[in-house]
PASEBA-1860 file (N, C-alpha, C; in nm, 3 decimals):
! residues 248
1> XXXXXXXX> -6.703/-4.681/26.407/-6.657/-4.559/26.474/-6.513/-4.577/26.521 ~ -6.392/-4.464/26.529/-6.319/-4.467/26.569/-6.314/-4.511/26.695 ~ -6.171/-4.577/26.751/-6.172/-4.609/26.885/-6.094/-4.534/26.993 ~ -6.112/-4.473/27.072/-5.989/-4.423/27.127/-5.873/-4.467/27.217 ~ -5.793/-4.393/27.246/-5.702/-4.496/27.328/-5.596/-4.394/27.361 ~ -5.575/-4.404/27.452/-5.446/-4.257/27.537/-5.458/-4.134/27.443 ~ -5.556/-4.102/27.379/-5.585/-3.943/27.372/-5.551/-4.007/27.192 ~ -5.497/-4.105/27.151/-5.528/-4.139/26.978/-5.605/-4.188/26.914
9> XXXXXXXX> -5.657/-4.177/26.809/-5.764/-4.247/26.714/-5.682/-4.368/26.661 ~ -5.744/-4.527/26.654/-5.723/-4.588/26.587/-5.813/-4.665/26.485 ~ -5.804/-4.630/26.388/-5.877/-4.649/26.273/-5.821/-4.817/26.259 ~ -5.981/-4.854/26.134/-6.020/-4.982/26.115/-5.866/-5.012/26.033 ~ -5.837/-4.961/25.994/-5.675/-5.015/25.944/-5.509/-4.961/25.936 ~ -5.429/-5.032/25.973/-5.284/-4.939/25.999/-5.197/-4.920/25.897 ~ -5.252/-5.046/25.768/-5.159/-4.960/25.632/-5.249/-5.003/25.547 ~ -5.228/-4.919/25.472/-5.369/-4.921/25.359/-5.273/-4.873/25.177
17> XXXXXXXX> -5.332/-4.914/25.075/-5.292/-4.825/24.972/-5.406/-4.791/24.896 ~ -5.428/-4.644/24.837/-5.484/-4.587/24.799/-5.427/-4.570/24.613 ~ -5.587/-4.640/24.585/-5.595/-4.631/24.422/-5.645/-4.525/24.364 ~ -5.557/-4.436/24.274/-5.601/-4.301/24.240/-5.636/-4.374/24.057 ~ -5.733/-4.368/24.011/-5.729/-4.317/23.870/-5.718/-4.200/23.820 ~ -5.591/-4.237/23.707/-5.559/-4.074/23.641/-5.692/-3.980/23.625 ~ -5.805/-4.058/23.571/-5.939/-3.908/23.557/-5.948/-3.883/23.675 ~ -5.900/-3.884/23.786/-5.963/-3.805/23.931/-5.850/-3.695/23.925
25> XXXXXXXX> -5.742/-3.675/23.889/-5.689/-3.609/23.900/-5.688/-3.485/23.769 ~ -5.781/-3.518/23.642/-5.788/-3.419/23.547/-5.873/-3.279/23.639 ~ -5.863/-3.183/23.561/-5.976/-3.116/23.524/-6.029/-3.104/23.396 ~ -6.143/-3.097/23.424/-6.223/-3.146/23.296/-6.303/-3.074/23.263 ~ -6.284/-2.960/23.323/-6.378/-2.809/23.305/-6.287/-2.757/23.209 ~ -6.131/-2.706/23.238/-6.060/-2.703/23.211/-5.995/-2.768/23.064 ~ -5.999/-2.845/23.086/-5.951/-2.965/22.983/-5.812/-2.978/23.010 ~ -5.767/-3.006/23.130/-5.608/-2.996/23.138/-5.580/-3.159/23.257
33> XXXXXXXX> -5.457/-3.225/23.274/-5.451/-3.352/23.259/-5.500/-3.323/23.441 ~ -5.455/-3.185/23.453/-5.405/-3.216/23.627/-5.510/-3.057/23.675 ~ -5.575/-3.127/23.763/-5.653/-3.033/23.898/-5.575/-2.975/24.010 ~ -5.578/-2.819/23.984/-5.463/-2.797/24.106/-5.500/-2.845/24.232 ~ -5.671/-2.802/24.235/-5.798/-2.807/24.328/-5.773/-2.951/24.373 ~ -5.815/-3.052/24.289/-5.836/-3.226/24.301/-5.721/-3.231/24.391 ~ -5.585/-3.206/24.342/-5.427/-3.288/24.382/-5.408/-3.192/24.534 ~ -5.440/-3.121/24.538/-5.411/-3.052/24.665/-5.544/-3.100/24.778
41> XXXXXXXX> -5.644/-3.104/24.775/-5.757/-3.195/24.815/-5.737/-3.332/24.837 ~ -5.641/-3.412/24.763/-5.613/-3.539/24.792/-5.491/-3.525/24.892 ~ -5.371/-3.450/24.870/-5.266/-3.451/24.929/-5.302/-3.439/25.071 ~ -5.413/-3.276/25.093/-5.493/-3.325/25.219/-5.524/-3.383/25.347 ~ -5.589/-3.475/25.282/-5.673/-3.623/25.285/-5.604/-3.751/25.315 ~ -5.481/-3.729/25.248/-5.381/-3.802/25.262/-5.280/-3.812/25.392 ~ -5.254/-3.660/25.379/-5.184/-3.546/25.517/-5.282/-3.637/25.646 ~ -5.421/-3.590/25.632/-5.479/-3.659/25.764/-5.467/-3.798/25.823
49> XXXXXXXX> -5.467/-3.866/25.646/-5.484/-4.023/25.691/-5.320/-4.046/25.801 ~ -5.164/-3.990/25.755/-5.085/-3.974/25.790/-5.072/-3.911/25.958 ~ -5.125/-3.865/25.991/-5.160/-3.789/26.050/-5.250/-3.868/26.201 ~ -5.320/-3.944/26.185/-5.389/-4.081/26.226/-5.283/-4.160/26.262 ~ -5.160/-4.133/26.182/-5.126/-4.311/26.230/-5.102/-4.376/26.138 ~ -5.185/-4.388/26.051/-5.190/-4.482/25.909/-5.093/-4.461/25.837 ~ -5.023/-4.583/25.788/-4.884/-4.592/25.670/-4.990/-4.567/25.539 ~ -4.929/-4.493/25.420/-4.971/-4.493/25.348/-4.908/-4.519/25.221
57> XXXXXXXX> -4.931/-4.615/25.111/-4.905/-4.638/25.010/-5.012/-4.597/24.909 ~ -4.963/-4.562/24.784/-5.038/-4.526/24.623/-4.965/-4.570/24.583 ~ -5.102/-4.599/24.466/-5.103/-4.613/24.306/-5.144/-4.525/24.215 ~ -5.134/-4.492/24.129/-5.203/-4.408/24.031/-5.211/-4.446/23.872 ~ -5.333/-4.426/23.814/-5.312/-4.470/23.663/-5.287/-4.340/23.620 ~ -5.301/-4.374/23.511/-5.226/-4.247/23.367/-5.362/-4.241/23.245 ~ -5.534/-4.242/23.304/-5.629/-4.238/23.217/-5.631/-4.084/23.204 ~ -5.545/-4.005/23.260/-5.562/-3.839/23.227/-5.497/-3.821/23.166
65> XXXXXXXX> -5.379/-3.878/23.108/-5.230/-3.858/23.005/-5.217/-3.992/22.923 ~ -5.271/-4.081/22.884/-5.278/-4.173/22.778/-5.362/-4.291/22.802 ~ -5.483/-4.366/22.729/-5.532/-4.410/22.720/-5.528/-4.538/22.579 ~ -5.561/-4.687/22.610/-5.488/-4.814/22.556/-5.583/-4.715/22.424 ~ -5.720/-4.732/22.442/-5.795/-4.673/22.339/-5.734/-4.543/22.225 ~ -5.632/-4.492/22.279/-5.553/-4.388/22.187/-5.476/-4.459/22.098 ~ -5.428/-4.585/22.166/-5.314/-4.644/22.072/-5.379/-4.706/21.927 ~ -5.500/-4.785/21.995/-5.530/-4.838/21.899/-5.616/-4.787/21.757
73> XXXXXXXX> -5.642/-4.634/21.776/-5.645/-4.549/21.690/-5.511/-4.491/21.601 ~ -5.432/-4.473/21.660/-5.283/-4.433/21.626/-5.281/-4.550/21.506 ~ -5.252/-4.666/21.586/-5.192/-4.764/21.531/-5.089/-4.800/21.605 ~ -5.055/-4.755/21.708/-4.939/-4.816/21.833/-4.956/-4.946/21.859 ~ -4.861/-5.049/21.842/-4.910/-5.171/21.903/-4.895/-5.157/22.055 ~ -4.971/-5.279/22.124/-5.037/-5.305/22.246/-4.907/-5.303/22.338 ~ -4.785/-5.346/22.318/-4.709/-5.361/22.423/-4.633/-5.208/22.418 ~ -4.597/-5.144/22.327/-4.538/-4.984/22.312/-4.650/-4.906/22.422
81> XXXXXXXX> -4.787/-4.934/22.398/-4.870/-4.836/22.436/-4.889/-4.916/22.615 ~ -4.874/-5.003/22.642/-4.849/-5.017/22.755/-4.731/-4.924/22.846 ~ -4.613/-4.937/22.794/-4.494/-4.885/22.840/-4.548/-4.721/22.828 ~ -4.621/-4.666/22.761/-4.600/-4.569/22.753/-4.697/-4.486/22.823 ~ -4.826/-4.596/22.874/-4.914/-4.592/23.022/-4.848/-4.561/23.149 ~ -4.687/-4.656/23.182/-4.672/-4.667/23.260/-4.551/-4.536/23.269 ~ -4.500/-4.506/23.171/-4.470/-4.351/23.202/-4.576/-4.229/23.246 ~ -4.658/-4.227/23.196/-4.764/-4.165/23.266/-4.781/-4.187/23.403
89> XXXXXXXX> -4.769/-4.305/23.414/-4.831/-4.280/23.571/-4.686/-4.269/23.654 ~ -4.581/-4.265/23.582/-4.484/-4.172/23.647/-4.498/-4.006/23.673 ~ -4.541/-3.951/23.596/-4.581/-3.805/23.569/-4.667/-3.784/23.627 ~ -4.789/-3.875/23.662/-4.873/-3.808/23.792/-4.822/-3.866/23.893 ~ -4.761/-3.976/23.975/-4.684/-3.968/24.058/-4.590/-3.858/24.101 ~ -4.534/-3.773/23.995/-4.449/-3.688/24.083/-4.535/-3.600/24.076 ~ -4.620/-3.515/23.967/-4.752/-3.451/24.049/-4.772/-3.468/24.135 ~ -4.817/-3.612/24.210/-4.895/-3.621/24.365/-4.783/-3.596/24.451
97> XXXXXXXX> -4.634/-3.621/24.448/-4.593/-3.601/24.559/-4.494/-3.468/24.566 ~ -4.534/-3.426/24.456/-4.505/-3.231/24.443/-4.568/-3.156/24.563 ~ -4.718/-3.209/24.525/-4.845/-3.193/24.592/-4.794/-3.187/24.758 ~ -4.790/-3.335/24.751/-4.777/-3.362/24.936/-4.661/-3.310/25.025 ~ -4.552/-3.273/24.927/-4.414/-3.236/24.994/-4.436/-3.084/25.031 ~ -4.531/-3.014/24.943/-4.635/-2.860/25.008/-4.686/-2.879/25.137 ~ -4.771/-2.970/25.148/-4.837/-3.002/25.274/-4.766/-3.089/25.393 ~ -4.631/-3.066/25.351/-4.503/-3.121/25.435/-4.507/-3.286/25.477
105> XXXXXXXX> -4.548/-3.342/25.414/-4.586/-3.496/25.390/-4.467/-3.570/25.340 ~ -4.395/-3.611/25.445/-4.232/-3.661/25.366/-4.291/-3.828/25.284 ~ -4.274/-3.860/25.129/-4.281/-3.934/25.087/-4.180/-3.944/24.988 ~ -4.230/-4.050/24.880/-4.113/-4.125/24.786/-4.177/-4.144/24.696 ~ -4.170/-4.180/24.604/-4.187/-4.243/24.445/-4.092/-4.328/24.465 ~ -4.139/-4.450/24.415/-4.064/-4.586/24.375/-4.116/-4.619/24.244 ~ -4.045/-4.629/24.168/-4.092/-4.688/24.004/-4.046/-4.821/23.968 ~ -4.148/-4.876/23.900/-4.077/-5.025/23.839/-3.994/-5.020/23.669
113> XXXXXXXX> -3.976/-4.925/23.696/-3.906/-4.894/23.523/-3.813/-4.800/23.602 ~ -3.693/-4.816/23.563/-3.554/-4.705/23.573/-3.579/-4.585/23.528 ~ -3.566/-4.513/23.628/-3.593/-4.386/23.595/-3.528/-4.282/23.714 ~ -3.401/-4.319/23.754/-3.319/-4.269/23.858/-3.342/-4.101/23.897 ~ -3.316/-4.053/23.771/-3.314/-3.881/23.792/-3.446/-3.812/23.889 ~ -3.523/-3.932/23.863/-3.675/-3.844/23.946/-3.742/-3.930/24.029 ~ -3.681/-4.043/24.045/-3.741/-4.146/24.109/-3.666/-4.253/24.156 ~ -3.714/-4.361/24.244/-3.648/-4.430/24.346/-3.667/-4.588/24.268
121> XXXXXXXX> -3.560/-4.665/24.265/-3.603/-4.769/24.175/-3.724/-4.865/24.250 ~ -3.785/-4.973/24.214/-3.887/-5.056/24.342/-3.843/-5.152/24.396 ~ -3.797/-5.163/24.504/-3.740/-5.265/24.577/-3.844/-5.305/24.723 ~ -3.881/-5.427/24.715/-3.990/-5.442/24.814/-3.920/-5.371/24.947 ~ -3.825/-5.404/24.988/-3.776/-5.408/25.127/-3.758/-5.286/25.134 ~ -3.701/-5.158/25.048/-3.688/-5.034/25.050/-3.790/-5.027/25.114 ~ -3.901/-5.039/25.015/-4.075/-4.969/24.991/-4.118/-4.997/25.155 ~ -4.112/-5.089/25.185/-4.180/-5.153/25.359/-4.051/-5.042/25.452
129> XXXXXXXX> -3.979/-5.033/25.404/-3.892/-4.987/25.552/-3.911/-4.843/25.470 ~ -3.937/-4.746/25.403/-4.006/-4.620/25.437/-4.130/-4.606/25.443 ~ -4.235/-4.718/25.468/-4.372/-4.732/25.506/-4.326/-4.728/25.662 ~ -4.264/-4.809/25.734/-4.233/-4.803/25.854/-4.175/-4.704/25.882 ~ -4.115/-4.562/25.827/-4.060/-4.478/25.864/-4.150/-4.362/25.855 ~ -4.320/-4.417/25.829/-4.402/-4.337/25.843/-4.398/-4.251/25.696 ~ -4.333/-4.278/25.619/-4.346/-4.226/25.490/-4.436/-4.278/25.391 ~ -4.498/-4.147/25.271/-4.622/-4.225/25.194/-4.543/-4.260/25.092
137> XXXXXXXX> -4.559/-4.381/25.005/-4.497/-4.400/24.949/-4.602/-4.443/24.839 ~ -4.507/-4.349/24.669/-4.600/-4.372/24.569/-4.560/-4.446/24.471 ~ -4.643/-4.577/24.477/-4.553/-4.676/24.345/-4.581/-4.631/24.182 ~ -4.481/-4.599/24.100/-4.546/-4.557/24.010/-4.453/-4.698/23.891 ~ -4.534/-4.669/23.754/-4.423/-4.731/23.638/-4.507/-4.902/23.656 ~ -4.629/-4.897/23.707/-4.740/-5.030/23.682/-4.654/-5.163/23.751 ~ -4.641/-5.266/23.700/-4.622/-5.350/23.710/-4.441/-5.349/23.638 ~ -4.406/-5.289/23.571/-4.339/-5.309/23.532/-4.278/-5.347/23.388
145> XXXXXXXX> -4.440/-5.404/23.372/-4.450/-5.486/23.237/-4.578/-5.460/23.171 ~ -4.583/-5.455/23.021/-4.698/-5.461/22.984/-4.758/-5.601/22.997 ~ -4.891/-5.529/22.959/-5.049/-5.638/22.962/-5.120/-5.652/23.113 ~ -5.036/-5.551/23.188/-5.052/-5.553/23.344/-5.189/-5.426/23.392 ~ -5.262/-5.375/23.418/-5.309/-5.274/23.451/-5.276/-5.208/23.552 ~ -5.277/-5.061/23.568/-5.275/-5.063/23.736/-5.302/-5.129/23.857 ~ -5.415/-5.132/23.817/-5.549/-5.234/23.886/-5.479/-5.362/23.967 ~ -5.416/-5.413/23.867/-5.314/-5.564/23.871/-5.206/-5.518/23.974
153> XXXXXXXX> -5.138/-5.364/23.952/-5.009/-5.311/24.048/-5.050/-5.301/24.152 ~ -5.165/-5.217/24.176/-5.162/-5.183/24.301/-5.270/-5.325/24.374 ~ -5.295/-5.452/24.309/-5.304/-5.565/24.418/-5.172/-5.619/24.455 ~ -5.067/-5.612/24.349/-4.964/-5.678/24.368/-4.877/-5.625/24.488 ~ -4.848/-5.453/24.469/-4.827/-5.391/24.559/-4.847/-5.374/24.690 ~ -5.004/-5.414/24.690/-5.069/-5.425/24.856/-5.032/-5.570/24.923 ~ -5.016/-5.687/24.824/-4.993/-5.783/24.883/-4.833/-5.809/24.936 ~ -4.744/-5.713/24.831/-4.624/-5.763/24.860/-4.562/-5.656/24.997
161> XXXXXXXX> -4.667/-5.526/25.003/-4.610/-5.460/25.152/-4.728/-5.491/25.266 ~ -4.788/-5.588/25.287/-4.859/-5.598/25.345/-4.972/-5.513/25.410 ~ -5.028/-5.476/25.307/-5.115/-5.410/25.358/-5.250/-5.446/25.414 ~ -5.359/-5.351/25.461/-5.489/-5.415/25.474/-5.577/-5.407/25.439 ~ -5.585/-5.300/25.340/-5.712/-5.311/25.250/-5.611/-5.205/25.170 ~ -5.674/-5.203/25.017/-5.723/-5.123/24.881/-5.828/-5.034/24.921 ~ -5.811/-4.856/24.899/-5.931/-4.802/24.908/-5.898/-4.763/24.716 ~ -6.024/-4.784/24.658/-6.023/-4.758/24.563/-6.106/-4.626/24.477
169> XXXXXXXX> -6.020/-4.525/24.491/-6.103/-4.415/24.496/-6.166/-4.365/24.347 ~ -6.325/-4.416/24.328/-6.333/-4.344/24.175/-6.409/-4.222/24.205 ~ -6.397/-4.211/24.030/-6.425/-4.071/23.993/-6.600/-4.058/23.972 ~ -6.671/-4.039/24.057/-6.807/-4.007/24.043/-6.908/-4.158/24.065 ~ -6.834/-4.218/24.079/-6.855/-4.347/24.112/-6.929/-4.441/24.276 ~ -7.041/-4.451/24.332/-7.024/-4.448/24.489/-6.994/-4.549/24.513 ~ -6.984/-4.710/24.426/-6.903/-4.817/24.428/-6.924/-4.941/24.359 ~ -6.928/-5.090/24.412/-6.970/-5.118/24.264/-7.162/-5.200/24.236
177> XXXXXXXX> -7.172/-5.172/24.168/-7.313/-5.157/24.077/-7.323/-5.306/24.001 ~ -7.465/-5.306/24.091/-7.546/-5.448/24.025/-7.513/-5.468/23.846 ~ -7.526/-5.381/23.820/-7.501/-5.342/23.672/-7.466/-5.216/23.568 ~ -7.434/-5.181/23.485/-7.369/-5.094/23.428/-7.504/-5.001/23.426 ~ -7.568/-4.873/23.503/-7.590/-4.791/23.476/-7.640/-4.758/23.363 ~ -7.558/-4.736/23.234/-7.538/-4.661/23.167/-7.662/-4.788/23.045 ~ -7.658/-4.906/23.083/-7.717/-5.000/23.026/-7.845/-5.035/23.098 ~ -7.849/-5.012/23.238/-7.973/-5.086/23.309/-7.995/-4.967/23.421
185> XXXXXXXX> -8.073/-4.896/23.414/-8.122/-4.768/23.490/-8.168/-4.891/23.617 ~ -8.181/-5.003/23.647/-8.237/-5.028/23.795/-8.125/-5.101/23.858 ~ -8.000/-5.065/23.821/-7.845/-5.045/23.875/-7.839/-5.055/24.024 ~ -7.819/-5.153/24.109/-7.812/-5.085/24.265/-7.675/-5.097/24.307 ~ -7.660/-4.980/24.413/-7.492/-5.029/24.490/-7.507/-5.165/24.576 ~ -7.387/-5.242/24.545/-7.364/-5.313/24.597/-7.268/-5.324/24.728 ~ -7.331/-5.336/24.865/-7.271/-5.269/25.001/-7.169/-5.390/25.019 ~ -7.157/-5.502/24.981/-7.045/-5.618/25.001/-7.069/-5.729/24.960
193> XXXXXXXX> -6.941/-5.818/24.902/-6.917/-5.896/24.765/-6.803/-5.952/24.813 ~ -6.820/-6.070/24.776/-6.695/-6.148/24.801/-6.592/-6.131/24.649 ~ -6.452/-6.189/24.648/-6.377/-6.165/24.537/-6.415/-6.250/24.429 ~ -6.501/-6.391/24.487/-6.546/-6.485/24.419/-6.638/-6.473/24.356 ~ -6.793/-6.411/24.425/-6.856/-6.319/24.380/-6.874/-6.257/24.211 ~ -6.720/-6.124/24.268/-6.735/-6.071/24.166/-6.696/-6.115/24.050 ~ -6.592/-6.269/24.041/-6.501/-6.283/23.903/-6.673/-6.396/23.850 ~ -6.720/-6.419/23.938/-6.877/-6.503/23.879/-6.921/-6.407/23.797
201> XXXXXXXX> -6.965/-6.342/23.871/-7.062/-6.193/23.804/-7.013/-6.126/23.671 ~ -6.869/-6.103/23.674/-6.794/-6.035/23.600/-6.819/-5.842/23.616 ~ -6.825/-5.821/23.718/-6.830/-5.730/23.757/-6.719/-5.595/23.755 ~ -6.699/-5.558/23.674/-6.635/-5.437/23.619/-6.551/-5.376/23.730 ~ -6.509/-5.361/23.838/-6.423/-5.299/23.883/-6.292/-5.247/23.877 ~ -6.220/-5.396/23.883/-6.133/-5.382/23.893/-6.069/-5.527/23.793 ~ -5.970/-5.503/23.716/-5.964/-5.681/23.617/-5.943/-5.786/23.698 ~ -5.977/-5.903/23.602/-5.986/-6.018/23.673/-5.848/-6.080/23.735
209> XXXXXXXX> -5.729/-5.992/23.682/-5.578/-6.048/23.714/-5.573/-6.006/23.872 ~ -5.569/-5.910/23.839/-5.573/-5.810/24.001/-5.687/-5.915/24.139 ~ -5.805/-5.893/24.063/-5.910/-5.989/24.164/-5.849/-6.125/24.205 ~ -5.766/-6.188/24.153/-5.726/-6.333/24.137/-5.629/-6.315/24.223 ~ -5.578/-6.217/24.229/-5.459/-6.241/24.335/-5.488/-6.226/24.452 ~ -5.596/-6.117/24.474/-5.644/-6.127/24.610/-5.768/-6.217/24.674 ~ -5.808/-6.255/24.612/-5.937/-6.349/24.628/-5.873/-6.429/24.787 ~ -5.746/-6.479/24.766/-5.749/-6.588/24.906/-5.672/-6.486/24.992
217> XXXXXXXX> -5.678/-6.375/24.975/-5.612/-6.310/25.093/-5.720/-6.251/25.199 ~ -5.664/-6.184/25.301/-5.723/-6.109/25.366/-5.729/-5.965/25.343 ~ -5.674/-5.962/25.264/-5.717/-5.738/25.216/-5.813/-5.774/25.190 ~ -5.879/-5.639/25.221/-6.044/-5.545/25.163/-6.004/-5.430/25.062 ~ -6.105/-5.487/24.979/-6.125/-5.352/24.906/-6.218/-5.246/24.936 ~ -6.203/-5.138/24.932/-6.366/-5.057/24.978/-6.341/-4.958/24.826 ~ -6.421/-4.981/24.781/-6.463/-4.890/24.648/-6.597/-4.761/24.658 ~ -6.490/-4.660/24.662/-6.611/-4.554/24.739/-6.590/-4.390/24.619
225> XXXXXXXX> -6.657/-4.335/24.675/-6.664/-4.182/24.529/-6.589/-4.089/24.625 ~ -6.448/-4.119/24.524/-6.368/-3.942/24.560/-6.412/-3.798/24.546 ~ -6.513/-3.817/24.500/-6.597/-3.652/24.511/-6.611/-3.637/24.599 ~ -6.658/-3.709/24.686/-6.685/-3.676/24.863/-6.570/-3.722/24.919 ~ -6.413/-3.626/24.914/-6.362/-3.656/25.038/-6.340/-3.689/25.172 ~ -6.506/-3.686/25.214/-6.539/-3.704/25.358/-6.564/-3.849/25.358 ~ -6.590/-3.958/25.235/-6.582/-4.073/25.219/-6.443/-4.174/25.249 ~ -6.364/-4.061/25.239/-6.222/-4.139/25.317/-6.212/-4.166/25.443
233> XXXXXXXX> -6.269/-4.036/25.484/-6.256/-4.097/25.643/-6.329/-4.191/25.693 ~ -6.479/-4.166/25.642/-6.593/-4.270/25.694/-6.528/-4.422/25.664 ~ -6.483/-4.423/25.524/-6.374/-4.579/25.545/-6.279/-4.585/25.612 ~ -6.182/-4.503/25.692/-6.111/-4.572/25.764/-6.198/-4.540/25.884 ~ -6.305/-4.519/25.905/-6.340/-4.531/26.070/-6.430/-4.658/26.038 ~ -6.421/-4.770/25.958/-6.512/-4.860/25.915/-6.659/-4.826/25.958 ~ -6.701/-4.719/25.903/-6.847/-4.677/25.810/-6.836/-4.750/25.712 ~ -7.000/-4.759/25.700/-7.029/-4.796/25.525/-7.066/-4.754/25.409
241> XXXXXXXX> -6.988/-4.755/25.379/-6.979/-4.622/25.262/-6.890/-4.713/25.153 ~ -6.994/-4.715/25.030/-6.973/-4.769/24.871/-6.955/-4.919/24.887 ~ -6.918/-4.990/24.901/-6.869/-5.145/24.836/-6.780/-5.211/24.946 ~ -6.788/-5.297/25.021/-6.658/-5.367/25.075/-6.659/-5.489/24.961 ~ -6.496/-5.544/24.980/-6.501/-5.661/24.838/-6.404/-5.731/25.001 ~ -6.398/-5.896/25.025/-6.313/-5.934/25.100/-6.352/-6.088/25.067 ~ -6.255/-6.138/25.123/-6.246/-6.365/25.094/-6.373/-6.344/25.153 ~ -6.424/-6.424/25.045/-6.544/-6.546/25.096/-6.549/-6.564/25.246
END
């Protein structure tokens, strides 16, 4: 439960970054990359977490505007079709903060690929001193490099602005699962897992590059279903709700 204190809420954490996968942001009724509904619902959500107190950092993938699985139908090799992931998740980056600058949410895009005209290059020390200026700030352009996933950015990201947990928001998802569902109907959620845990198990979340980096830290992950926006809050008022992942 929230705590109070001279008339403010302080939630279980003061900077957090939030993992968007590109399919949360499709519509898929539709068939179009971007939800006016979804992106304005997150911006939101976001608005509130801001709103609290909480610094906020994103990530976002690009599974609504290109997928590795496209390339290798094409015939694209692996490192082209990387780079061309991580333009994507430039393009929903400025989607999301189209979005939030409506709901008067002063933020930034920082990219790890040059891309001046629409975006802010990534410089750690920038990125932390407009987190401290109460600004959300959206890392887009991955790692920088191929063979990297999002997944991999936004641990790298959380570790290098210090954050305190990863909320990792999927798409229909309530968090992570004894087993694949789709293979073993007696699937259960798993309410908390160490990082060690999961690289034993091999447990699908999130890749093993990303897990490896955080394993000896102190961030949490909480892996919870963005369909229920009301699941954001219940994680930052540390409810339990979907998956905590944290050190051994």
């Amino acid at each position: 439960m929230p705590i109070w204190k001279e008339g403010e809420i302080l939630t279980k954490y003061k900077r957090v970054l939030l993992k968007l996968s590109g399919e949360a942001l499709q519509d898929s009724e539709e068939k179009s990359i971007f939800s006016a509904e979804i992106l304005n619902n997150i911006a939101e959500a976001i608005k509130k977490m801001t709103n609290q107190g909480i610094e906020v950092a994103v990530v976002v993938g690009a599974g609504n505007i290109w997928r590795g699985k496209m390339a290798q139908t094409i015939g694209i090799e692996p490192a082209t079709a990387d780079y061309m992931g991580m333009l994507g998740t430039i393009i929903n980056a400025l989607a999301l903060q189209s979005s939030l600058e409506k709901h008067n949410v002063d933020c930034r895009v920082l990219s790890a690929i040059n891309v001046n005209e629409v975006a802010e290059p990534y410089i750690r020390r920038r990125a932390l001193r407009h987190l401290e200026k109460k600004r959300v700030v959206i890392f887009a352009g991955g790692t920088g490099n191929p063979f990297f996933t999002t997944d991999t950015a936004a641990a790298l990201r959380a570790k290098e602005t210090n954050c305190d947990a990863i909320l990792m928001a999927k798409n229909g998802t309530d968090g992570v699962l004894s087993a694949d569902p789709k293979l073993d109907k007696t699937a259960t959620l798993i309410e908390e897992i160490t990082y060690r845990e999961m690289l034993t198990k091999n447990l699908k979340v999130m890749d093993s590059t990303a897990v490896s980096l955080l394993q000896e830290s102190t961030i949490e992950i909480r892996v919870f279903n963005i369909n229920d926006l009301s699941n954001l809050q219940k994680v930052l008022d540390g409810e339990k709700v979907g998956t905590t992942i944290k050190k051994g």
